[in-house]
C-alpha positions in Angstrom: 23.1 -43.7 -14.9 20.1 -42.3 -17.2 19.5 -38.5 -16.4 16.0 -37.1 -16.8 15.4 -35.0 -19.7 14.1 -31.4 -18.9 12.6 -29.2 -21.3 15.0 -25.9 -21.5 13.3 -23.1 -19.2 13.5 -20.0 -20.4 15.1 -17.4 -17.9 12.2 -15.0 -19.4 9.3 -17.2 -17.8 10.1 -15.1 -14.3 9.3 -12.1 -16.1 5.7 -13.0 -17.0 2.8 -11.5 -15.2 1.1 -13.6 -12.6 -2.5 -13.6 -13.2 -4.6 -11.6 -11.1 -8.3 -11.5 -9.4 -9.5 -7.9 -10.6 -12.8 -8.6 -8.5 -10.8 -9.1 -5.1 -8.4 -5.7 -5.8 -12.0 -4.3 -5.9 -13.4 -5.6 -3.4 -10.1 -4.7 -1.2 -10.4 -1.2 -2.1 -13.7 -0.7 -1.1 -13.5 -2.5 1.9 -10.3 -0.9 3.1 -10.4 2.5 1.6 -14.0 2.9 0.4 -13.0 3.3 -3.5 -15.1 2.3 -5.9 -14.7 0.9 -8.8 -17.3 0.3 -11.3 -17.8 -0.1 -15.1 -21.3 2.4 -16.3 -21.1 -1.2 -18.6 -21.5 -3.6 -15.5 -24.0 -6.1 -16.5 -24.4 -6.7 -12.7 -26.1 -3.1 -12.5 -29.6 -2.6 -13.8 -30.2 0.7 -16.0 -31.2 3.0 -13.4 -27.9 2.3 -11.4 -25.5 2.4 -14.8 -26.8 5.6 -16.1 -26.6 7.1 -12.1 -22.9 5.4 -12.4 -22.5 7.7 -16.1 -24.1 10.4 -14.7 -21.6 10.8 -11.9 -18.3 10.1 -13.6 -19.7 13.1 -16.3 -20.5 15.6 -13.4 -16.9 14.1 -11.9 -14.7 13.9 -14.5 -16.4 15.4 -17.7 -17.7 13.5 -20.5 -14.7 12.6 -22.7 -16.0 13.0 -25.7 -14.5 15.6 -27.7 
């Protein structure tokens, strides 16, 4: 009787993350709870709607810079 050879699994291979669509979380969130979430670095955005993104996380949030 010939048994297949397996490759040893690991019993660590449960623990690794599942890869995950960032874009649909997003999309999710804003559709469900009206979050937003958007990069002032979006290369989606044109300039007048990344600085209006920057200007609102400063007037939020504060500049971060110290």
């Amino acid at each position: 009787m010939k048994i297949p050879n397996r490759p040893y699994q690991c019993p660590l291979g449960k623990a690794q993350p599942i890869p995950v669509n960032l874009d649909a979380i997003k999309k999710t969130g804003w559709q469900e709870q009206h979050i937003l979430v958007v990069s002032d670095q979006d290369e989606r955005l044109d300039f007048i709607e990344r600085e209006l993104i920057r200007r609102i996380g400063n007037r939020l949030y504060g500049t971060g810079r110290i």
